[in-house]
N, C-alpha and C positions, 0 to 999 in steps of 0.2 A: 504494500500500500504506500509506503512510505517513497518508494524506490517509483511510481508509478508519478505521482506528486512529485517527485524530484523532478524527472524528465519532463514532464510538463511546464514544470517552472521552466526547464530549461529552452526547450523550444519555446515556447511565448517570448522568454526574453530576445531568442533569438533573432524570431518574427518581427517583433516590435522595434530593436537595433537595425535591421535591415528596413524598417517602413520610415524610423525617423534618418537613416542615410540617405534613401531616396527621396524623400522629400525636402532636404537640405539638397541634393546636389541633382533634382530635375526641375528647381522650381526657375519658372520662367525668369529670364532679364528683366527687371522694372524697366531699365536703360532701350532695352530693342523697338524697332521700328515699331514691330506689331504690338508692340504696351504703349508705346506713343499713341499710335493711331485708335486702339480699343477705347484709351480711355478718351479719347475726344469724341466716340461715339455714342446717344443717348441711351444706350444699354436697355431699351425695353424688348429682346432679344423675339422679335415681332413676325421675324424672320421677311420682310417685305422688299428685302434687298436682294433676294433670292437666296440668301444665306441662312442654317438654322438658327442663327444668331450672332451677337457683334464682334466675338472676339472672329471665327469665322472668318467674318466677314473683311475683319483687320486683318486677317492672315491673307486673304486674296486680295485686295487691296497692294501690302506690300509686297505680295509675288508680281503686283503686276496682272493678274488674272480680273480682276472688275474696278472699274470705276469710281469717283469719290462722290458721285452723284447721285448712288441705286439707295441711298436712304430718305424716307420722306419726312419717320418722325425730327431728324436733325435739321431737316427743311433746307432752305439757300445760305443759313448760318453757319447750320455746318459745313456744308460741300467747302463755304470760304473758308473755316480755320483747318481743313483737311489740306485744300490748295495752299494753304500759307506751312502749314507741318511738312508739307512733301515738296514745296519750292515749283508747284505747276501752277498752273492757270485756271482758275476756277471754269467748273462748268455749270451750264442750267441745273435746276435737276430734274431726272428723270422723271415724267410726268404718267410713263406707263408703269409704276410702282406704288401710286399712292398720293392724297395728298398730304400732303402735311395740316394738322390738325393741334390743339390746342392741347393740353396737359390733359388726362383723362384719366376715369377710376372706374371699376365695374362694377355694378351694384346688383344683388342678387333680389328679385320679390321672393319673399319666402313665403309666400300663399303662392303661387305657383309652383316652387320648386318640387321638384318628383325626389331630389334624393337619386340621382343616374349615375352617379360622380362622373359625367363625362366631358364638364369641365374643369373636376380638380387633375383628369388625366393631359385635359389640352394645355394648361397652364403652362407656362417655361419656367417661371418663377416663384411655382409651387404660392402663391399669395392666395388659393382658395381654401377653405377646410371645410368639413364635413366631411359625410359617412353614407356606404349606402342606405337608401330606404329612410336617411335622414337632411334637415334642411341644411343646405350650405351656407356660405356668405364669404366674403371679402374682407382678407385685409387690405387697410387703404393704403396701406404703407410701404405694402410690396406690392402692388397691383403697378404696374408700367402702362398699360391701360392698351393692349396689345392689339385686342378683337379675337384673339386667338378663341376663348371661351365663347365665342358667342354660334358660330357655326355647329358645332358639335351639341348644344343644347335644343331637347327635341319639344320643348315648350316654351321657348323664348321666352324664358324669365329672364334674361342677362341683359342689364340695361346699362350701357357708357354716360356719365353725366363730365362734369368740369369738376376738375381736381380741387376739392377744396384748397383752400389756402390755408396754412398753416398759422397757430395762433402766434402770434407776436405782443408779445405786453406792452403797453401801452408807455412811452418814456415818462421819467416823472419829470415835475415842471418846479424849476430852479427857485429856489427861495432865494429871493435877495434881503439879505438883511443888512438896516441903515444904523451909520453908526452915530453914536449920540453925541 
């Protein structure tokens, strides 16, 4: 028993030495092209670039393989600070991808929802929860506001509104005090 527990320790330690060396020594460049370019893209991994999603999409990007223009939610702001990270020349953007739209969140009615989970399966960024046979709902926090979810639900509950704005406290107002 003892001898059985021993070896276990010992392969676990072994496993886990080998899981924290590779991931100390495969984790990407922050420095590289393609971390340059991912992170100036709006990451709601939408896939509308033709790509399953941004980093992707940064990786054909710097091969050279597509375009700095196949993203709609980055709109004409991004394609320019892509054109200025990569030293080319800004293009339109592609208008047969999408248009570019406003901040978005998806919001579930829960007197419709069936409980399908067919779009916590669509999700890229896992922001729905629920259970089958049970009501779902949105985090707003992680919702990118994709559309992904809304094709795949078979009674259109999934509805996109405008991203709330986030609360900001109000600044306080300066006491001036007169001296006597």
């Amino acid at each position: 028993m003892m001898a059985a527990a021993l070896t276990m320790l010992l392969l676990l330690s072994a496993i886990g030495g080998g899981l924290l060396w590779a991931g100390q020594r495969l984790r990407p460049d922050a420095d590289s092209l393609i971390e340059q370019i991912n992170q100036q893209l709006p990451q709601t991994q939408c896939a509308q670039c033709g790509y399953p999603g941004c980093r992707p999409y940064a990786q054909a990007i710097a091969d050279g393989e597509a375009g700095i223009n196949q993203c709609p939610p980055g709109g004409e702001e991004g394609v320019q600070v892509l054109a200025d990270l990569l030293g080319v020349a800004p293009e339109p953007l592609d208008a047969s991808r999408g248009e570019t739209k406003p901040p978005l969140v998806a919001l579930i009615d829960e007197d419709r929802c069936i409980g399908c989970t067919l779009c916590i399966q669509a999700c890229p960024v896992d922001a729905i929860l629920g259970a089958a046979r049970q009501m779902h709902t949105v985090i707003a926090a992680e919702c990118t506001g994709c559309e992904l979810c809304l094709a795949p639900c078979p009674v259109d509950c999934i509805d996109l509104i405008d991203r709330p704005r986030p609360y900001v406290a109000p600044r306080p107002i300066p006491i001036r005090v007169r001296a006597a």
